[in-house]
C-alpha positions, 0 to 999 in steps of 0.5 A, a space after each residue: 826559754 830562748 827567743 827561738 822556743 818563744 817564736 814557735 810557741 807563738 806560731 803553734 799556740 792557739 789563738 795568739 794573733 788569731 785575727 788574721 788566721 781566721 779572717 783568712 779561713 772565713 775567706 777560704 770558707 766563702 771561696 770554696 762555696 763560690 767556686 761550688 756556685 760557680 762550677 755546679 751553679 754559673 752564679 755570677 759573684 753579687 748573686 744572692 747565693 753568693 753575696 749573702 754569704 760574702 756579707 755573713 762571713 764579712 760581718 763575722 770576720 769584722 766582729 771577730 777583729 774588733 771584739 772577740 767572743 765566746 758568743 762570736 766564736 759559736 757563730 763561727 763555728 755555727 756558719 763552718 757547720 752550716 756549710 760543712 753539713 748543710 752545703 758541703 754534704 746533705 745537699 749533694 746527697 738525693 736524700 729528698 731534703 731540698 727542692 731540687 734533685 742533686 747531680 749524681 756525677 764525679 764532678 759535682 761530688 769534686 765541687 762538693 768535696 772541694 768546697 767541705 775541704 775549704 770549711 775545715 780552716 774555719 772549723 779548726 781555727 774557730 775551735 781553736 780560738 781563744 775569746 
């Protein structure tokens, strides 16, 4: 195999060197959450909306670098779920399954289409990873 083959092998090949690929996916992950809170909500950045989730995704993406896991791999595809479904899609439908009605306009579904798109990374680079 030429050194050319190995470094694109190395570039395609699931979870090789995958620590600073799915840090970055956990941080698109809470970028597409703030912006939606941002838009939708005028939360300012140490909200709890906000910093709790900054400190889940931090503390994920500390363990991830230092000792990665099965355990922690299910944990973040558990959190890339969460958001997905939870934040990204249930909670812009008027299902009746929060304490609030959700705005029905194009702008809100926008803010929630862009911040179900900022989860896949996530999604994708946890599947993807190897323990």
């Amino acid at each position: 195999m030429s050194a050319a083959s190995r470094a694109g092998a190395a570039v395609v090949a699931p979870g090789k060197g995958g620590r600073l690929e799915l840090t970055a996916a956990l941080a698109l992950s809470w970028i597409g959450l703030y912006l939606h809170n941002l838009q939708e909500l005028a939360l300012s950045l140490w909200s709890p909306e906000n910093s709790v989730p900054l400190l889940i995704a931090s503390g994920l993406a500390v363990g991830w670098s230092r000792r990665p896991s099965r355990r922690l791999r299910m944990a973040l595809m558990a959190w890339a779920w969460l958001q997905l479904i939870g934040g990204a899609l249930l909670s812009v439908l008027p299902l009746g399954l929060y304490p609030f009605e959700p705005e029905q306009s194009l702008s809100h579904y926008g803010s929630h289409l862009l911040y179900g798109l900022l989860q896949l990374p996530l999604l994708i680079r946890a599947l993807l990873a190897e323990d």
